[in-house]
TIKE-720216 format. One line per field, with one value per atom (N, C-alpha, C, O, CB): x, y, z; residue in one letter; residue number from 1. Coordinates in pm, 1 decimal, always signed. Atoms other than C-alpha are relative to their C-alpha. Glycine has a CB too. Example, Ala and Ser with C-alpha at 12.3 -4.5 7.8 and 13.67 -1.06 7.14 Angstrom:
<nodes>
u <- [+89.0/+1230.0/+90.0/+193.6/-99.2/-82.0/+1367.0/-77.0/-26.1/+41.4] $
v <- [-119.0/-450.0/+120.0/+118.1/+2.7/-119.0/-106.0/+109.0/+219.8/+46.2] $
w <- [+0.0/+780.0/+0.0/+66.5/+124.6/-6.0/+714.0/+73.0/+89.9/-141.5] $
residuo <- [a/a/a/a/a/s/s/s/s/s] $
num <- [1/1/1/1/1/2/2/2/2/2] $
</nodes>
This chain:
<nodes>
u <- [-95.2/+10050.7/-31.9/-14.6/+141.9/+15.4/+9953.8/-130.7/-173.9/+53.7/+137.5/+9614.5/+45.1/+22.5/-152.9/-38.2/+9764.2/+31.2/-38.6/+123.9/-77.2/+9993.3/-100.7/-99.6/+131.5/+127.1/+9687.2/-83.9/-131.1/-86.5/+131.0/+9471.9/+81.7/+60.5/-77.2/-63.8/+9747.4/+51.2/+77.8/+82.4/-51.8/+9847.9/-149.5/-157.9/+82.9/+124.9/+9450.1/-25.9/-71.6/-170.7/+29.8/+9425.7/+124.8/+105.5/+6.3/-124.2/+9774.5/-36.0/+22.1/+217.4/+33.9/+9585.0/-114.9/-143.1/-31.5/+170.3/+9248.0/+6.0/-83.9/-159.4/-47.1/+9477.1/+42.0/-0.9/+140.3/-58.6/+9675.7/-112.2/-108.7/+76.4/+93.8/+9360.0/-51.2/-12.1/-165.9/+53.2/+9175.3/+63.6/-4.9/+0.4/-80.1/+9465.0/+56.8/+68.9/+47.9/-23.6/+9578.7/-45.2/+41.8/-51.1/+72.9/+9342.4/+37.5/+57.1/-139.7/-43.3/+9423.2/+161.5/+196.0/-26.8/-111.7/+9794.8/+13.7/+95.7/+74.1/-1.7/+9772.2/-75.7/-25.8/-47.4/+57.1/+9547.5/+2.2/-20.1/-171.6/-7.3/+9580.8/-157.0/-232.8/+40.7/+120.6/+9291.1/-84.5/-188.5/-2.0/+73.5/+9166.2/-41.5/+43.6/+63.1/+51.9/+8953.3/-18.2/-82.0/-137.7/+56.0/+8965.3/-125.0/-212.4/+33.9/+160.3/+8650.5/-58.4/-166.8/-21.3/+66.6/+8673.5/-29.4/-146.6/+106.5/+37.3/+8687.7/-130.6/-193.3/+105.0/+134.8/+8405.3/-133.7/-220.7/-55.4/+111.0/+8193.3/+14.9/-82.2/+16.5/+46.9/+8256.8/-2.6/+76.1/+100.8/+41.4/+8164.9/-123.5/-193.9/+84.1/+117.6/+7868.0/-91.4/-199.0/+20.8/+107.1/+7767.1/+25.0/-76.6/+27.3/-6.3/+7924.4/-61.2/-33.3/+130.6/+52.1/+7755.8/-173.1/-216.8/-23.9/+105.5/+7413.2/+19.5/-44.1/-19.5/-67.4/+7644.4/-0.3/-59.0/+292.6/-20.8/+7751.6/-152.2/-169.7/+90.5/+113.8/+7398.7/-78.2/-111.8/-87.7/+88.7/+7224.3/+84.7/+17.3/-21.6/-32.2/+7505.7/-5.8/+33.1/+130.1/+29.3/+7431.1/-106.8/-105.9/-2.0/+127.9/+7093.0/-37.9/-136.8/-74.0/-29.3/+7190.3/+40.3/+2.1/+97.1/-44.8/+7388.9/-96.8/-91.0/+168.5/+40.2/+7181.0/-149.9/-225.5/-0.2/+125.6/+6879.3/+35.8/-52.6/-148.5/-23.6/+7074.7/-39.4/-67.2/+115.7/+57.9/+6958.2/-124.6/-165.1/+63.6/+156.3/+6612.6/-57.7/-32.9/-80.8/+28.6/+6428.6/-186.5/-261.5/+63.0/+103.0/+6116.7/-117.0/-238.2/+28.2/+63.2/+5999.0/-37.2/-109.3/+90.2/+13.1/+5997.1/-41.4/-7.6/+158.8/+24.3/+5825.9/+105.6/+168.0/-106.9/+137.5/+5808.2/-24.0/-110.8/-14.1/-16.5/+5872.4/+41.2/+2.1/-77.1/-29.0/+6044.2/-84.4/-47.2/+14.8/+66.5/+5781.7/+56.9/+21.4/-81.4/-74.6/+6002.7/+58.6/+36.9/+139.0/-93.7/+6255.4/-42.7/+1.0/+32.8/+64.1/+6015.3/-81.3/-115.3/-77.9/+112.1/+5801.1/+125.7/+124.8/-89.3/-157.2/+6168.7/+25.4/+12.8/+154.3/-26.3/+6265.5/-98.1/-63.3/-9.4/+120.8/+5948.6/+2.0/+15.5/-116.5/-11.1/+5944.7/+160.4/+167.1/-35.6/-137.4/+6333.4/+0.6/+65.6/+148.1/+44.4/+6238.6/-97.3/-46.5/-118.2/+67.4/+5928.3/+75.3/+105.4/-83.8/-34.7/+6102.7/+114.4/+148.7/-22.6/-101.6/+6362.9/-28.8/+36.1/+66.1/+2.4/+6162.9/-80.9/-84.7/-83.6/+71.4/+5960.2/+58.6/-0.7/-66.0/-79.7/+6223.8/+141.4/+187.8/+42.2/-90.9/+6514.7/+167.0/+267.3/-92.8/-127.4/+6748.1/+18.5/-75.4/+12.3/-74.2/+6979.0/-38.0/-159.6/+173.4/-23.9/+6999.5/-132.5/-152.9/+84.9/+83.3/+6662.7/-85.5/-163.7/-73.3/+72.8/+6531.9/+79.9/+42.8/+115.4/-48.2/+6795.7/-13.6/+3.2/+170.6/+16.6/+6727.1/-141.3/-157.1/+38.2/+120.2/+6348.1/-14.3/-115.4/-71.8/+9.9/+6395.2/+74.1/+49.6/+148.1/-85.1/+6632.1/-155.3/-251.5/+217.1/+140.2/+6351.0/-93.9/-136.3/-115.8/+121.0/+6066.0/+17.2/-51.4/-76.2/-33.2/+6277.3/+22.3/-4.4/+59.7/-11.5/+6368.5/-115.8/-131.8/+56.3/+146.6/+6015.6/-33.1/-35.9/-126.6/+79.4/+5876.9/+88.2/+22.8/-41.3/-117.8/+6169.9/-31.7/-28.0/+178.0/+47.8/+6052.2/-179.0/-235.2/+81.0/+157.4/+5679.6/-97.4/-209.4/-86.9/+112.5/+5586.1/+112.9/+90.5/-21.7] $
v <- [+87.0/+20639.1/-146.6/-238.7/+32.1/+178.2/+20305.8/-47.1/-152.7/-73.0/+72.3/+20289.4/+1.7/-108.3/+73.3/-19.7/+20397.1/-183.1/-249.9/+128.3/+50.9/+20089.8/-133.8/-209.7/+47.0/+57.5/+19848.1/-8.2/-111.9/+120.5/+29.4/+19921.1/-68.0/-189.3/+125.0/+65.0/+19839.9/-171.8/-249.8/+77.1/+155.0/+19502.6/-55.2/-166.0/-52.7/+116.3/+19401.9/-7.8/-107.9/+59.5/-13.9/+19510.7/-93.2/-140.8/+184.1/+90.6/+19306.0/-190.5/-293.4/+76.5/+127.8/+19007.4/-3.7/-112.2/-10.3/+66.6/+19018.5/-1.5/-32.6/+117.3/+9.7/+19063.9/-141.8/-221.0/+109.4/+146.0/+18744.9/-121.2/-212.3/-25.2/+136.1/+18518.4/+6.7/-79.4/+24.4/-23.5/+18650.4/-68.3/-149.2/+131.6/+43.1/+18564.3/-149.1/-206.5/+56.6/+91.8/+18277.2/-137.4/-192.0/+20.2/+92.8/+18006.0/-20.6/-119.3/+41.4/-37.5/+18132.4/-27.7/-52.4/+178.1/+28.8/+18085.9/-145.9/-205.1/+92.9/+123.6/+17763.6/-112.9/-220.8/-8.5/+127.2/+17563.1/+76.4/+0.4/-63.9/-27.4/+17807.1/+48.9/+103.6/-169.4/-25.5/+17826.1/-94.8/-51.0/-10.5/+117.4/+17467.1/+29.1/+67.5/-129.6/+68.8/+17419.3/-140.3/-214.8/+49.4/+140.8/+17103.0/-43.9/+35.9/-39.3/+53.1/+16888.5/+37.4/+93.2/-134.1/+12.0/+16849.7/+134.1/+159.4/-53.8/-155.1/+17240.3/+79.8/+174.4/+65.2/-99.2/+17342.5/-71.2/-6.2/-53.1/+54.2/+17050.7/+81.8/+99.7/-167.7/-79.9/+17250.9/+125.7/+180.5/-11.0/-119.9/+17581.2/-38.1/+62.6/+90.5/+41.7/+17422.5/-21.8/+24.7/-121.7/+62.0/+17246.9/+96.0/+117.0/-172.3/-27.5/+17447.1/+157.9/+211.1/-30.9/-144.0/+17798.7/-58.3/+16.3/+100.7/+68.5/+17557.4/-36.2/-23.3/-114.1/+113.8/+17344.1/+171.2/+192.4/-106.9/-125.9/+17718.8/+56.0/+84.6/+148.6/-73.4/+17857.4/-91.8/-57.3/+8.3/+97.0/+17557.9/-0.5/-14.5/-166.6/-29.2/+17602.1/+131.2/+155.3/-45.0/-74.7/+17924.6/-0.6/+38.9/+69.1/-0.9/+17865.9/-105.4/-103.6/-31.6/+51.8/+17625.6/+78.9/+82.6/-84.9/-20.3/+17801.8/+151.6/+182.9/+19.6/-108.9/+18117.7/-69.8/+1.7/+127.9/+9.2/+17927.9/-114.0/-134.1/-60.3/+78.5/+17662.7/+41.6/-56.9/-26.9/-33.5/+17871.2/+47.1/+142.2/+70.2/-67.4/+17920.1/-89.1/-209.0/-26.9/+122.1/+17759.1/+7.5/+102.7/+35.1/+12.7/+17664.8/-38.6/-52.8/-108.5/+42.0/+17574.5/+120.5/+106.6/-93.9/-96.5/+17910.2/+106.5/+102.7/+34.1/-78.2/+18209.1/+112.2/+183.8/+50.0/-20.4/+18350.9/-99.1/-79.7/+113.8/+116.1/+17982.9/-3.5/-90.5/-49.1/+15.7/+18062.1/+53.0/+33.1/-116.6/-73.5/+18254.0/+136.9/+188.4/+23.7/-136.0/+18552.0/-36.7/+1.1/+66.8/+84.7/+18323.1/-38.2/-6.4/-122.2/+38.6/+18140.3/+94.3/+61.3/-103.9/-135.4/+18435.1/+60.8/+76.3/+158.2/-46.7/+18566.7/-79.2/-66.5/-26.7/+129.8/+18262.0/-23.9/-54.7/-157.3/+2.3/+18252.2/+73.9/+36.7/+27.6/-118.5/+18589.7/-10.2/+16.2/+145.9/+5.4/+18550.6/-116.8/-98.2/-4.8/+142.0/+18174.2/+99.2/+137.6/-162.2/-83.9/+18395.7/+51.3/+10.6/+86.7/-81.0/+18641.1/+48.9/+152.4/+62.5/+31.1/+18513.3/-86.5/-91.1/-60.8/+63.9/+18272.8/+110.4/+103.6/-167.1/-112.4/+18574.0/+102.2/+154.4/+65.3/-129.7/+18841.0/-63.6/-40.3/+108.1/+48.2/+18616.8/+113.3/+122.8/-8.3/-71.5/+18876.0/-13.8/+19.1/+131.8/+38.7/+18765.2/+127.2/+121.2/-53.1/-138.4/+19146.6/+58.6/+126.1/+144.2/-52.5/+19198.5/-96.0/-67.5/+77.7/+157.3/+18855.1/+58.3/+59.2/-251.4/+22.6/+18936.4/+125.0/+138.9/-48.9/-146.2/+19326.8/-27.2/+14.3/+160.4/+27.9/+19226.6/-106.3/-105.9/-25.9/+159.1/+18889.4/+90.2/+73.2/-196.5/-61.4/+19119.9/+88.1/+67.5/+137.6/-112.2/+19419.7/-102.4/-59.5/+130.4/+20.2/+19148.1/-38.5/-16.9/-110.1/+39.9/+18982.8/+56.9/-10.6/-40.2/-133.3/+19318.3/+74.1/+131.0/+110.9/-58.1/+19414.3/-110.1/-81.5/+27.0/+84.2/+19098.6/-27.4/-26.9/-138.8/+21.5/+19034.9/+112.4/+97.6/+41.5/-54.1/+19339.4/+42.3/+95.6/+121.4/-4.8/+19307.1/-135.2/-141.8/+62.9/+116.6/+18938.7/+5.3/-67.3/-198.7] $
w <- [+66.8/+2445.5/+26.6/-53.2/+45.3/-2.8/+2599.4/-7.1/+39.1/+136.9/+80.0/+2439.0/-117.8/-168.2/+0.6/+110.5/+2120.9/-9.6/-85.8/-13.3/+26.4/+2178.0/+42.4/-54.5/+52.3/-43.1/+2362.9/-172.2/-218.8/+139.7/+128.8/+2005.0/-57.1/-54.0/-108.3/+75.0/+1795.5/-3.3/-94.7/+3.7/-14.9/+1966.0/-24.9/-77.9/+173.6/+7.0/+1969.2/-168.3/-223.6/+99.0/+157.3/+1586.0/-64.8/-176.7/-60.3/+86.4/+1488.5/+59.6/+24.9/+75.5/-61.0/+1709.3/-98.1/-148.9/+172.4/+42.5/+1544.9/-154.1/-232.2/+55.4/+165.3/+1188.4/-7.8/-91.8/-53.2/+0.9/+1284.8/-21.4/-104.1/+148.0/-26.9/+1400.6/-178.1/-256.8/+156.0/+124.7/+1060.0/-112.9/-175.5/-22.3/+47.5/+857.6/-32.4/-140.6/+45.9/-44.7/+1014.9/-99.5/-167.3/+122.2/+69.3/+844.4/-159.7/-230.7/+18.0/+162.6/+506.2/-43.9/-159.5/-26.3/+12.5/+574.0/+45.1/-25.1/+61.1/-4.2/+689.4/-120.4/-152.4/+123.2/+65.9/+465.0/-146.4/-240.6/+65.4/+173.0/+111.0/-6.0/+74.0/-122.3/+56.3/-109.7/+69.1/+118.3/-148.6/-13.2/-13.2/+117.2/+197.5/-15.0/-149.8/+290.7/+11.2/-63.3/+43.9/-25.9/+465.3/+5.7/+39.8/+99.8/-31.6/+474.8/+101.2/+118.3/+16.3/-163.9/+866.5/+6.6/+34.4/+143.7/-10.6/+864.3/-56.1/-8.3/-64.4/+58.4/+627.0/+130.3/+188.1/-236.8/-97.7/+867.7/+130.1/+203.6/+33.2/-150.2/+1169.7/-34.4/+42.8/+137.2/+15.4/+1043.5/-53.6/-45.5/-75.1/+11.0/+935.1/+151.7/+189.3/-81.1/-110.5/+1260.1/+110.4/+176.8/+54.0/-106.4/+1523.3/+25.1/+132.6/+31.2/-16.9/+1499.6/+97.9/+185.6/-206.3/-36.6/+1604.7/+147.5/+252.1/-89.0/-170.3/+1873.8/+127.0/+233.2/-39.1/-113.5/+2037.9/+55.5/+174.0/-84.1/-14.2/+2023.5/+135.0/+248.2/-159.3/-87.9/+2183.2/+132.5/+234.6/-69.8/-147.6/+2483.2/+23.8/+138.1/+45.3/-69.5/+2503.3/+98.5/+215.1/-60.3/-34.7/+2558.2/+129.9/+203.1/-129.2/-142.6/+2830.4/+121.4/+238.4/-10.3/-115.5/+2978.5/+95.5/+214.4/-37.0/-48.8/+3021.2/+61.0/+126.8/-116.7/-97.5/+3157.9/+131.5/+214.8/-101.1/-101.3/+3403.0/+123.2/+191.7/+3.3/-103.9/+3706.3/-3.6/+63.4/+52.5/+38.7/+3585.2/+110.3/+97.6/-185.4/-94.3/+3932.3/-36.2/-14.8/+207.0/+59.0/+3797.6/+136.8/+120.8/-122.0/-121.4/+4167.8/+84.8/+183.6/+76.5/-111.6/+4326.9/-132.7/-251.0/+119.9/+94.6/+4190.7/-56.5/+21.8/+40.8/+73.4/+3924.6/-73.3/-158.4/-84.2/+101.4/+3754.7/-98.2/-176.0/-32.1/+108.6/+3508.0/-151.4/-267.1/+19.0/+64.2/+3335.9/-89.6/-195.6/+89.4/+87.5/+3242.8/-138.2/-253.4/+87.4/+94.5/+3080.5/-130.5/-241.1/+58.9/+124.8/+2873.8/-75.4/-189.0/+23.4/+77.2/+2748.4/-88.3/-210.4/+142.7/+99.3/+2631.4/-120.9/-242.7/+88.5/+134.8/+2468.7/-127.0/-241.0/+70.0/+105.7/+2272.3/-96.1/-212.6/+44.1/+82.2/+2142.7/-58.0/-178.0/+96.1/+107.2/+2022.6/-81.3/-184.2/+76.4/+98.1/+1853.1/-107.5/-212.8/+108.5/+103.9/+1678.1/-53.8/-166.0/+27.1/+94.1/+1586.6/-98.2/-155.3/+43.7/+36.8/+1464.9/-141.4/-245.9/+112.0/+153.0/+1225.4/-74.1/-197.0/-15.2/+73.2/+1127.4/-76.1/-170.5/+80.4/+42.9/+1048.0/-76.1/-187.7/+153.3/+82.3/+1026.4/+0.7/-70.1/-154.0/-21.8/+1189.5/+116.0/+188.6/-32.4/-145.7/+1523.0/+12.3/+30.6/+29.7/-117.0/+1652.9/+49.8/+150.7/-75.6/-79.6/+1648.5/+90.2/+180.9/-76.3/-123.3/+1824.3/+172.4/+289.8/-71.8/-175.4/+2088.5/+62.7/+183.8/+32.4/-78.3/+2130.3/+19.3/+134.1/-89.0/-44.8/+2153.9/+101.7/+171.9/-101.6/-113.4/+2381.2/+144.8/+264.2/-77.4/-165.9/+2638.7/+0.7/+74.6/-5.3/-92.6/+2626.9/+48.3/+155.6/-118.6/-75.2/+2716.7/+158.7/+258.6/-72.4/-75.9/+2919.5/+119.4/+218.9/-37.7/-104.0/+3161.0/+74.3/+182.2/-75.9/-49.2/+3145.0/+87.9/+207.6/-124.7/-85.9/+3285.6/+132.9/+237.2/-79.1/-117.8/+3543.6/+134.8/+256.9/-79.2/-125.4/+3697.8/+61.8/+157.4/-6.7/-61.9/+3666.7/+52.2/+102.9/-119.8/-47.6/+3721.4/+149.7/+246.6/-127.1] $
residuo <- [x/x/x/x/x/x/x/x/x/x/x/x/x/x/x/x/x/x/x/x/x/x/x/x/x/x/x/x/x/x/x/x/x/x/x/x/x/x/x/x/x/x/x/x/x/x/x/x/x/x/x/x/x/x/x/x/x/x/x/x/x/x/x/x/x/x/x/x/x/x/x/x/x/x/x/x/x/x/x/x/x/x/x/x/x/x/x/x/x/x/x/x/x/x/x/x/x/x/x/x/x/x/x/x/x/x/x/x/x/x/x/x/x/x/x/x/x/x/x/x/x/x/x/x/x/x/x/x/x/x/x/x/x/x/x/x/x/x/x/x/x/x/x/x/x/x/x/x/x/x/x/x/x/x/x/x/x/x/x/x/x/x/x/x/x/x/x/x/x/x/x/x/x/x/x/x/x/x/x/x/x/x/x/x/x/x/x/x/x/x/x/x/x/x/x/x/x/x/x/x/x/x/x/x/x/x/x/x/x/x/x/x/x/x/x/x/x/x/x/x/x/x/x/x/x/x/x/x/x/x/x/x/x/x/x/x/x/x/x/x/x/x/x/x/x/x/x/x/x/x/x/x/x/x/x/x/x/x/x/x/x/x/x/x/x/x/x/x/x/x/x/x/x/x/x/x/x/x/x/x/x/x/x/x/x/x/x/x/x/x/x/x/x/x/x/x/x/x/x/x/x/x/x/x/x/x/x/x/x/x/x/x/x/x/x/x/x/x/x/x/x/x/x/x/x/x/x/x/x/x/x/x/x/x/x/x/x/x/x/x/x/x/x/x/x/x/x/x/x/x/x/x/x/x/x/x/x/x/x/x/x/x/x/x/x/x/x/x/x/x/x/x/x/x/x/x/x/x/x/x/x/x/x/x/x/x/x/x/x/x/x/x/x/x/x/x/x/x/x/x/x/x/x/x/x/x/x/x/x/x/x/x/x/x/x/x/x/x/x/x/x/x/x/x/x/x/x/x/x/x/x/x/x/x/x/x/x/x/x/x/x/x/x/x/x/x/x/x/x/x/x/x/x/x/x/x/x/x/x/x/x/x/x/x/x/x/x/x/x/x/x/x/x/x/x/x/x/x/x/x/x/x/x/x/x/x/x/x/x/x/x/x/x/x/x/x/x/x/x/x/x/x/x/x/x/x/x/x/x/x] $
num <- [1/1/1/1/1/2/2/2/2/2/3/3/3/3/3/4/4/4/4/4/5/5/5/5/5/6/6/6/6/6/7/7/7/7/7/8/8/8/8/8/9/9/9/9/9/10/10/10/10/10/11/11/11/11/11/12/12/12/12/12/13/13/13/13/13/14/14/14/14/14/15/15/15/15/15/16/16/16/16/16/17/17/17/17/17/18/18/18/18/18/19/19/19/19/19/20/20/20/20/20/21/21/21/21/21/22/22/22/22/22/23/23/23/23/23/24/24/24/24/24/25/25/25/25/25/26/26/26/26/26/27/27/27/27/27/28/28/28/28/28/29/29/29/29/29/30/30/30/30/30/31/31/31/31/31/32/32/32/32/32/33/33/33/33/33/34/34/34/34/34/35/35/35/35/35/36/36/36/36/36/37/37/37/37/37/38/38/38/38/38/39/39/39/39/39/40/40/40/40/40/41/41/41/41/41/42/42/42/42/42/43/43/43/43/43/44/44/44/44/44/45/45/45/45/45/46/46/46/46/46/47/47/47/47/47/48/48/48/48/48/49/49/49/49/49/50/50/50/50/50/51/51/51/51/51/52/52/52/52/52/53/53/53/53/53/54/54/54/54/54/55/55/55/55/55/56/56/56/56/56/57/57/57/57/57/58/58/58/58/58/59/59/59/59/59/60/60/60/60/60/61/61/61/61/61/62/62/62/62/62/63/63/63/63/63/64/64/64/64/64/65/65/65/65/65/66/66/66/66/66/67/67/67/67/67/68/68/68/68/68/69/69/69/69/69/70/70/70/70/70/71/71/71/71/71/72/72/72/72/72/73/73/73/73/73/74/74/74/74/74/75/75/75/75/75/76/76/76/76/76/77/77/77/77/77/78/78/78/78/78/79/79/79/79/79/80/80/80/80/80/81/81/81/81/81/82/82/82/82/82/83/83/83/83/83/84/84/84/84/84/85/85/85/85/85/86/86/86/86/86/87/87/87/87/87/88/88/88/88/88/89/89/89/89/89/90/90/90/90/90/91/91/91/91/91/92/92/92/92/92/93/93/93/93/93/94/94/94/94/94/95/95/95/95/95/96/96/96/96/96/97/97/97/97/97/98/98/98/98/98/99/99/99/99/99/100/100/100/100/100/101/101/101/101/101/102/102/102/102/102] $
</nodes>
C-alpha cells in the first residue's frame, strides 16, 4: 500500500512540474524562457564536466590519463554518431577498463 501511494505522489509530481509551464505562460513562450532552454542544456553539461573531473590529480599517477582517454572517446563519439547514450555507455566502459589497468 505505501508504494502504491509513494508511485502515485511521484507520478502527480512529475504531472504537476510537466504541466506547470503550460499553465503559467499559455501558448506563448517567453523570450527569456525559449533563451534558457537554448543556452542552458550547454551551461549544465560543461558543469558537469567540471564537476566530474575536479579531483582528477594530474600530479600523481596515473595523471589523469584514464579521464582524458574517456573524455576523448565520448567528444568522438559523440560528433560521429551524434547519440548522448552511446558516448556515455562507451566513455564509462573505457573509462572502467583503464581505471583498472593503467
Amino acid at each position: 500500500m505505501t508504494s502504491a501511494v509513494l508511485v502515485l505522489a511521484m507520478a502527480l509530481t512529475t504531472m504537476a512540474l510537466r504541466f506547470l509551464p503550460f499553465i503559467l505562460f499559455g501558448k506563448k513562450t517567453p523570450a527569456y524562457i525559449s533563451y534558457l532552454g537554448k543556452v542552458l542544456p550547454s551551461a549544465i553539461i560543461a558543469l558537469l564536466v567540471v564537476y566530474c573531473l575536479k579531483d582528477v590529480a594530474i600530479t600523481e599517477k596515473p595523471h589523469g590519463i584514464p579521464e582524458l582517454i574517456a573524455c576523448i572517446s565520448v567528444v568522438v563519439t559523440q560528433v560521429l554518431k551524434r547519440n548522448a547514450v552511446a558516448s556515455i555507455i562507451l566513455g564509462t566502459i573505457i573509462y572502467m577498463a583503464l581505471i583498472r589497468i593503467v
